[in-house]
PDB file of N, CA, C and O in Angstrom:
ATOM      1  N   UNK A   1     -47.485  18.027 122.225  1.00  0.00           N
ATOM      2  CA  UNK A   1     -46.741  16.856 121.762  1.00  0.00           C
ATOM      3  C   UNK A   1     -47.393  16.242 120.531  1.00  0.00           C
ATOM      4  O   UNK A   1     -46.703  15.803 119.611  1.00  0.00           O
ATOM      5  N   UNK A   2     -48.970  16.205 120.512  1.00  0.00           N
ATOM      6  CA  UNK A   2     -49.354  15.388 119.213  1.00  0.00           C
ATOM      7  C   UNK A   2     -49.260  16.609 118.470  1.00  0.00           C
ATOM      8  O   UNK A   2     -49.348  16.062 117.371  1.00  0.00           O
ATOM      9  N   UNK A   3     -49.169  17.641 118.230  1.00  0.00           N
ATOM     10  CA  UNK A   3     -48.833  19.116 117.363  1.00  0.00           C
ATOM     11  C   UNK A   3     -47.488  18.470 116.675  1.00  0.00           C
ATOM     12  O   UNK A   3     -47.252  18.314 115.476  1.00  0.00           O
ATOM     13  N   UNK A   4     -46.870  18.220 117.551  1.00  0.00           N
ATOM     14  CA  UNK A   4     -45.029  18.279 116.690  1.00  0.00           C
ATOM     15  C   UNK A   4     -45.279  16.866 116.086  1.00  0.00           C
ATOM     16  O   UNK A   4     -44.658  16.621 115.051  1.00  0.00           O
ATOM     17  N   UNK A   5     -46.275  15.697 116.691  1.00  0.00           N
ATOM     18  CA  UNK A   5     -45.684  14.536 115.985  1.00  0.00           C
ATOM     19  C   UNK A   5     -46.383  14.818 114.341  1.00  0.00           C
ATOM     20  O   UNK A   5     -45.751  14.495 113.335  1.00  0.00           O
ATOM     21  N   UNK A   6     -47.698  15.429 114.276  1.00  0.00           N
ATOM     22  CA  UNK A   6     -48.742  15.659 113.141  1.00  0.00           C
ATOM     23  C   UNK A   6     -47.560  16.529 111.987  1.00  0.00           C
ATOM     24  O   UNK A   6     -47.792  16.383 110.787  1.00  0.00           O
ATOM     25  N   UNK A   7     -46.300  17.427 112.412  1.00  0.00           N
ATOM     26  CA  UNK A   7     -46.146  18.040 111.856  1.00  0.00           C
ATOM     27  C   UNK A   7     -44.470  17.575 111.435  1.00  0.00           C
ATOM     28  O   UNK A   7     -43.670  17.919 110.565  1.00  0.00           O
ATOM     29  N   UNK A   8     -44.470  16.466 112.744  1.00  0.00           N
ATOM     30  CA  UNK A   8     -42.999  15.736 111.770  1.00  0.00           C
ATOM     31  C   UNK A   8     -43.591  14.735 110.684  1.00  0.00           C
ATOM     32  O   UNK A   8     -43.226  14.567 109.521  1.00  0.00           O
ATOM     33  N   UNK A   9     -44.636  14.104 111.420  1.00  0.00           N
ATOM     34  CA  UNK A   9     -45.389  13.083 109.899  1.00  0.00           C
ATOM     35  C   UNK A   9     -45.300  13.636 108.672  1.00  0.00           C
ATOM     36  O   UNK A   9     -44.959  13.057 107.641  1.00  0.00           O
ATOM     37  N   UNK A  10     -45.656  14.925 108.814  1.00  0.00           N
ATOM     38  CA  UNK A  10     -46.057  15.867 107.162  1.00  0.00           C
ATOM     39  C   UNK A  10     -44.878  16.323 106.620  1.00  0.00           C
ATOM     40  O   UNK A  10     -44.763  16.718 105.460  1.00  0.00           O
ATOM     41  N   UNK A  11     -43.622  16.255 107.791  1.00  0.00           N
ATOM     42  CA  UNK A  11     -42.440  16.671 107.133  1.00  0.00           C
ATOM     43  C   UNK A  11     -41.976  15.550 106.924  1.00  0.00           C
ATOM     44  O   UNK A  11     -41.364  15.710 105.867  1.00  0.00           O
ATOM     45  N   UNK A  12     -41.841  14.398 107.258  1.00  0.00           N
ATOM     46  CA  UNK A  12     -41.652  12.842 106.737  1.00  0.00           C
ATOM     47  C   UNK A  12     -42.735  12.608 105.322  1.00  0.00           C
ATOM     48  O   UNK A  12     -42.279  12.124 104.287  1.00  0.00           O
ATOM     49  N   UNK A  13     -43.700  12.878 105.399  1.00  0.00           N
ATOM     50  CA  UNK A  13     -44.385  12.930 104.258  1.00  0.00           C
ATOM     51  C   UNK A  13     -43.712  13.898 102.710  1.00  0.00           C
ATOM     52  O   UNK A  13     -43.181  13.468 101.685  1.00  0.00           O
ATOM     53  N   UNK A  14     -43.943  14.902 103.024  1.00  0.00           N
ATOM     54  CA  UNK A  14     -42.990  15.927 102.581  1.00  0.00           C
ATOM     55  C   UNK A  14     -41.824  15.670 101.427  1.00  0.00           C
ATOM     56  O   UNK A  14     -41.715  15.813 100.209  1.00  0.00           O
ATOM     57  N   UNK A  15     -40.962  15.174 102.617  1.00  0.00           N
ATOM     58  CA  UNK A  15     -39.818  14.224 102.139  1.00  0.00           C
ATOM     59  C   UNK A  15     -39.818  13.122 101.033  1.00  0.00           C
ATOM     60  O   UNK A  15     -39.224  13.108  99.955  1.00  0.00           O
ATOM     61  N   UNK A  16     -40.503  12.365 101.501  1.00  0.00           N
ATOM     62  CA  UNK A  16     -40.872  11.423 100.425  1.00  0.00           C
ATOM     63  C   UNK A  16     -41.578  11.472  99.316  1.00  0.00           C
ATOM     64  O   UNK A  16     -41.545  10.686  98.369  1.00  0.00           O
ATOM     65  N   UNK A  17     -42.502  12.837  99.522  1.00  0.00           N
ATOM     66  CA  UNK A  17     -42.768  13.307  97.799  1.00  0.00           C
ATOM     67  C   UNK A  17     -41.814  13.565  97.287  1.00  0.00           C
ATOM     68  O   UNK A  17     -41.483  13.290  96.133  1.00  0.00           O
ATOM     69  N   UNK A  18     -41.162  14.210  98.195  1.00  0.00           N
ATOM     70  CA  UNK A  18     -40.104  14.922  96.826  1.00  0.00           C
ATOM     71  C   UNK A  18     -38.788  13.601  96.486  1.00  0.00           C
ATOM     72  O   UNK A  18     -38.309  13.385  95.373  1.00  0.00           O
ATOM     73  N   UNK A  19     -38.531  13.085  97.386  1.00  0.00           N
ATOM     74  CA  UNK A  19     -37.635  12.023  97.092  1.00  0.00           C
ATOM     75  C   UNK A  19     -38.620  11.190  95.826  1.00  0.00           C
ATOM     76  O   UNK A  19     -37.883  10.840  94.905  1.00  0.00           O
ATOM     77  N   UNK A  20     -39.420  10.984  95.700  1.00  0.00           N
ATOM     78  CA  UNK A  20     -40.266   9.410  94.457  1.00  0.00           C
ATOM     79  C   UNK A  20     -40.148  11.077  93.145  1.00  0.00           C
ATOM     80  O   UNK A  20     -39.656  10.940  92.025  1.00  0.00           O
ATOM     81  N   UNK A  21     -40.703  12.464  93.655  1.00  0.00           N
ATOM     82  CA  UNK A  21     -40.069  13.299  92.249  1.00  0.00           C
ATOM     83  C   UNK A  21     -38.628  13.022  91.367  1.00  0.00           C
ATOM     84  O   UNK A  21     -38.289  12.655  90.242  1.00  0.00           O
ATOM     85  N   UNK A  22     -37.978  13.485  92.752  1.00  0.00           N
ATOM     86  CA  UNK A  22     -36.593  12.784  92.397  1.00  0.00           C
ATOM     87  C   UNK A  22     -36.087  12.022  91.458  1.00  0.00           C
ATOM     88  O   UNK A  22     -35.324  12.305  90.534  1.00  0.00           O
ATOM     89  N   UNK A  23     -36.647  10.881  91.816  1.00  0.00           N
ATOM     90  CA  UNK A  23     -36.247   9.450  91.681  1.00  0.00           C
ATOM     91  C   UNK A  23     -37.405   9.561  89.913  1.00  0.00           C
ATOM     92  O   UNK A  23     -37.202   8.823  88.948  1.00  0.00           O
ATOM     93  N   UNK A  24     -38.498  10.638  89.967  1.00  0.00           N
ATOM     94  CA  UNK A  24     -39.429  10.325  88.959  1.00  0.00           C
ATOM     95  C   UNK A  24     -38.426  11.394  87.545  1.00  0.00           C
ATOM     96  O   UNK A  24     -38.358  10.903  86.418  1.00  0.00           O
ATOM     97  N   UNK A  25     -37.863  12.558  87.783  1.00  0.00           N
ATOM     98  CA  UNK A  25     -36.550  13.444  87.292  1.00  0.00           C
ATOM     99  C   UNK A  25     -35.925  12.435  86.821  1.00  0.00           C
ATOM    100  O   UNK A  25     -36.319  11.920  85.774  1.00  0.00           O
ATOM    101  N   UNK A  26     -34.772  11.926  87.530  1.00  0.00           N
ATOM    102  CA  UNK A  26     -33.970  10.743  87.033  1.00  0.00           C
ATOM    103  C   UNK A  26     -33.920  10.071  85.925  1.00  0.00           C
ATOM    104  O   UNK A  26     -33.060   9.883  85.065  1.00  0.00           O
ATOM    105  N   UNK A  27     -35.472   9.596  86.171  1.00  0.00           N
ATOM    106  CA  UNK A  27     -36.371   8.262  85.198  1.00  0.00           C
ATOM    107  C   UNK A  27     -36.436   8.745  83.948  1.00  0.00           C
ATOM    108  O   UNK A  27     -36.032   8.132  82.960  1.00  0.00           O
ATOM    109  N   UNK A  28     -37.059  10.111  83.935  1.00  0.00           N
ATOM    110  CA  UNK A  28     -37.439  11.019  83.064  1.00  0.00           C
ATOM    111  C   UNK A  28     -36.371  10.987  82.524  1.00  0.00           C
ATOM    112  O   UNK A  28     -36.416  10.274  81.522  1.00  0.00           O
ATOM    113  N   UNK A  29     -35.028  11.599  82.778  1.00  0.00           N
ATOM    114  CA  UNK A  29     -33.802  12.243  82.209  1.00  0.00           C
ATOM    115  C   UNK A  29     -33.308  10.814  81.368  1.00  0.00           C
ATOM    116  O   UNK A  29     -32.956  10.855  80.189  1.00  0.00           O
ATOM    117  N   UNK A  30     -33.344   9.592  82.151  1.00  0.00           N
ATOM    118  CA  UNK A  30     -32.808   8.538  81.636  1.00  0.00           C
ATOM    119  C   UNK A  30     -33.855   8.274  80.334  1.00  0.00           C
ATOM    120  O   UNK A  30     -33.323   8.027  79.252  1.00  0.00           O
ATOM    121  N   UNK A  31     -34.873   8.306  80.387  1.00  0.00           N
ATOM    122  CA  UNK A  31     -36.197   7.586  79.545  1.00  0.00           C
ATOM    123  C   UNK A  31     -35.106   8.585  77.756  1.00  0.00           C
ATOM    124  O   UNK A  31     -34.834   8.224  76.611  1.00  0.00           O
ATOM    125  N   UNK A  32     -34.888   9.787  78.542  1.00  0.00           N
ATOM    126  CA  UNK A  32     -34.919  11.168  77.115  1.00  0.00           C
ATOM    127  C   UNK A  32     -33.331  10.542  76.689  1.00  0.00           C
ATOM    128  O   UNK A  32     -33.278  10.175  75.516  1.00  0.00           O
ATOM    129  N   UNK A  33     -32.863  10.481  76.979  1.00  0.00           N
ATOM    130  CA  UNK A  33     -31.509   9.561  76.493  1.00  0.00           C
ATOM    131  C   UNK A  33     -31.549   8.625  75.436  1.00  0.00           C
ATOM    132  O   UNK A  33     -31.218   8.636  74.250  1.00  0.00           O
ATOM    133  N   UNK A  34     -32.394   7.262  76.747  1.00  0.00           N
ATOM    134  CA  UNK A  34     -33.013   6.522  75.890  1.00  0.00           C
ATOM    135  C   UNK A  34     -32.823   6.309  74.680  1.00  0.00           C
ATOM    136  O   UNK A  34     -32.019   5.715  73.962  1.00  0.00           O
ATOM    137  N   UNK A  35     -34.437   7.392  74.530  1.00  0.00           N
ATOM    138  CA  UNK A  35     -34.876   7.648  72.859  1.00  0.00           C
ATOM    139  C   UNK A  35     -34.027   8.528  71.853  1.00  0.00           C
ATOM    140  O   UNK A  35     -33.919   8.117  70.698  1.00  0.00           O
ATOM    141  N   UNK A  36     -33.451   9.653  72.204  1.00  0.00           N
ATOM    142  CA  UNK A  36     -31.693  10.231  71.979  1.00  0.00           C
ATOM    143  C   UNK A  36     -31.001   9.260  71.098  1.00  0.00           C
ATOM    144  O   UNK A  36     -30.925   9.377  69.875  1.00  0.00           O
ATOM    145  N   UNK A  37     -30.375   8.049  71.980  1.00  0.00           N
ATOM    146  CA  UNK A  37     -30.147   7.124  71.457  1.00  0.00           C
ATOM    147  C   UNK A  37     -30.369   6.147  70.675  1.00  0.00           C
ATOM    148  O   UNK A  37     -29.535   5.622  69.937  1.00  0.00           O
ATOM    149  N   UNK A  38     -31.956   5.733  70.843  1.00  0.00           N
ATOM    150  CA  UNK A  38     -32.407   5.153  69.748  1.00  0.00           C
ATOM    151  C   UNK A  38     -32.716   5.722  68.602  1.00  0.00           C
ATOM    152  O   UNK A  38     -32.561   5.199  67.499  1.00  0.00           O
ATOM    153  N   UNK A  39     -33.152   6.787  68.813  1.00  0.00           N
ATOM    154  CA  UNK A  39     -33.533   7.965  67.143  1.00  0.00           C
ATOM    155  C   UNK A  39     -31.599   7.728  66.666  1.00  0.00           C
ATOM    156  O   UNK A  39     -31.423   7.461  65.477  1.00  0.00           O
ATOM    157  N   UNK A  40     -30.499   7.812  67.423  1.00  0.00           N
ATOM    158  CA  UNK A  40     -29.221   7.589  66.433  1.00  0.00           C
ATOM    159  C   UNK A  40     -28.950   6.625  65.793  1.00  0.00           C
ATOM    160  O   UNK A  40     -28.517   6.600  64.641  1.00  0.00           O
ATOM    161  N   UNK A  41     -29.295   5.333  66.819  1.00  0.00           N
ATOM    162  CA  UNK A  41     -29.213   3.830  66.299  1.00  0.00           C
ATOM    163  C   UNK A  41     -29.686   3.433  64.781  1.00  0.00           C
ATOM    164  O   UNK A  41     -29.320   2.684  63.875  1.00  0.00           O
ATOM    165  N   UNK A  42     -31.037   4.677  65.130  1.00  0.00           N
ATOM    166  CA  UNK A  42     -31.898   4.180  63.889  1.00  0.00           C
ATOM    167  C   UNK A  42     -31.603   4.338  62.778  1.00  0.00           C
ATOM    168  O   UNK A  42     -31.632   3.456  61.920  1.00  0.00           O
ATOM    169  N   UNK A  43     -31.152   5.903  62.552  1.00  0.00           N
ATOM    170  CA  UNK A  43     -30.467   6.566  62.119  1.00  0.00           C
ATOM    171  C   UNK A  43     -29.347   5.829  61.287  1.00  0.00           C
ATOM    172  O   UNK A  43     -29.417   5.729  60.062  1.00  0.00           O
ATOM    173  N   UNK A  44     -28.411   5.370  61.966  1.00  0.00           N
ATOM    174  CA  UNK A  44     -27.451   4.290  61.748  1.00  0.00           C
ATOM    175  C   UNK A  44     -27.497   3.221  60.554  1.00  0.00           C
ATOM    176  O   UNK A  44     -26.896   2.922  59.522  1.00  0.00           O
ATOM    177  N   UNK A  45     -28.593   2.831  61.345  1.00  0.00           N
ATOM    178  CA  UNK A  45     -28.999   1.317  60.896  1.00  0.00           C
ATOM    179  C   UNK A  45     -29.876   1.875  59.519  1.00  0.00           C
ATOM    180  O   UNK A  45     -30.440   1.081  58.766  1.00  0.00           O
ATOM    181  N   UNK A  46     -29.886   2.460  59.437  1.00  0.00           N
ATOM    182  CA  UNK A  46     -31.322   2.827  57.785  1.00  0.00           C
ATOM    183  C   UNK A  46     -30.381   3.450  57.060  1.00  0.00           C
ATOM    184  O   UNK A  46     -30.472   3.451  55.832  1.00  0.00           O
ATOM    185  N   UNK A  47     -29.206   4.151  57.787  1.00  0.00           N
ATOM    186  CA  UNK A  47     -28.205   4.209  56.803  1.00  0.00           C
ATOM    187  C   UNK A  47     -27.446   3.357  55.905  1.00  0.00           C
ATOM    188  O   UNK A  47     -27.183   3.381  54.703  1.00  0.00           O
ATOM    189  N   UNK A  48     -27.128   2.442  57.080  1.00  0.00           N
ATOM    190  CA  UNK A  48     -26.166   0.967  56.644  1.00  0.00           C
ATOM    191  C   UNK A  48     -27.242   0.513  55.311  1.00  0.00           C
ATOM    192  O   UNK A  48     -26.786   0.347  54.180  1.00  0.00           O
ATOM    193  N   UNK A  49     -27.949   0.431  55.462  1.00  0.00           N
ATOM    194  CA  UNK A  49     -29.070  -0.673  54.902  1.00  0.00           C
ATOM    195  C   UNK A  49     -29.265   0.519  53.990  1.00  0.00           C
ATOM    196  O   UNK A  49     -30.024   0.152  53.094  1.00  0.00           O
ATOM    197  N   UNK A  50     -28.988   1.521  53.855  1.00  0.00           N
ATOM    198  CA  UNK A  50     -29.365   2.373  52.438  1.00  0.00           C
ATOM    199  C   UNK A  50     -27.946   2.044  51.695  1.00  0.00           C
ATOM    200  O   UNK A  50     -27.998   2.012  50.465  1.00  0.00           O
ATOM    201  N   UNK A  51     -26.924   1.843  52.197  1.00  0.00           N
ATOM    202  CA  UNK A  51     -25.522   1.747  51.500  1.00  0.00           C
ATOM    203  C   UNK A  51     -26.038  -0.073  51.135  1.00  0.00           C
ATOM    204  O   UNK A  51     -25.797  -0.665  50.083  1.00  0.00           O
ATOM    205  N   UNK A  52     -26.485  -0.414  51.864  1.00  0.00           N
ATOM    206  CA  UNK A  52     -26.177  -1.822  51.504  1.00  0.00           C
ATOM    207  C   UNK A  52     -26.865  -2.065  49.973  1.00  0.00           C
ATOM    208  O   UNK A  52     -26.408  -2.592  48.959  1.00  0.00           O
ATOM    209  N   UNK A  53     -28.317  -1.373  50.306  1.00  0.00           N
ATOM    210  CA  UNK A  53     -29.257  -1.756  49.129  1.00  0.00           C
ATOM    211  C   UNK A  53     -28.064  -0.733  47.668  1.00  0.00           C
ATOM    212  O   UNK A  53     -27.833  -1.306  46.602  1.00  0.00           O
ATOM    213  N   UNK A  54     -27.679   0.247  47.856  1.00  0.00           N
ATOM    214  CA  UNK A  54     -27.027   0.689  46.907  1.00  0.00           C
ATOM    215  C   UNK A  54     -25.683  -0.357  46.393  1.00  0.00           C
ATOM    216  O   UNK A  54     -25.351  -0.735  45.269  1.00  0.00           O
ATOM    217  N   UNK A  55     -25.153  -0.596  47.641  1.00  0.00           N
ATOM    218  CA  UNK A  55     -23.851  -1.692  47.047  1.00  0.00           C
ATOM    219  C   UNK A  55     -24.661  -3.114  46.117  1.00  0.00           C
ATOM    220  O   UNK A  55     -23.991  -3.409  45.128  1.00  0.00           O
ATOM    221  N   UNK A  56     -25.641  -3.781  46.250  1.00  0.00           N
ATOM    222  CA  UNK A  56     -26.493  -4.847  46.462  1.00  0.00           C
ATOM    223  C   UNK A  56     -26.785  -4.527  44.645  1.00  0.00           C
ATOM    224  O   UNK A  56     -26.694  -5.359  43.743  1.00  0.00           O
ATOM    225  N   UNK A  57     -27.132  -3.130  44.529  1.00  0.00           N
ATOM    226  CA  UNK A  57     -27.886  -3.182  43.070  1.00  0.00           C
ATOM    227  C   UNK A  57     -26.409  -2.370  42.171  1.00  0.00           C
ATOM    228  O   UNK A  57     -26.462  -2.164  40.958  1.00  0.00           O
TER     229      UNK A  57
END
């Protein structure tokens, strides 16, 4: 009996590594977007502001 409980703990353990990986994947995938997105924004915006300084002079 303490055999199966030692070895459901470790499979409850188990579990929950890989679930916070999971959840750490996710984070990751969202974080790479993110910056995806901000490298376009930037992109954007240094454009505008290159047309502007050209309209400007």
């Amino acid at each position: 009996m303490s055999l199966f409980r030692i070895v459901e703990n470790i499979t409850d353990l188990v579990k929950c590594i890989m679930e916070l990986l999971n959840i750490f994947r996710s984070t990751q995938y969202q974080f790479d977007l993110l910056l995806e997105l901000v490298k376009e924004e930037r992109g954007q915006l240094f454009h505008h502001n290159g047309n502007k300084c050209i309209c400007h002079s």
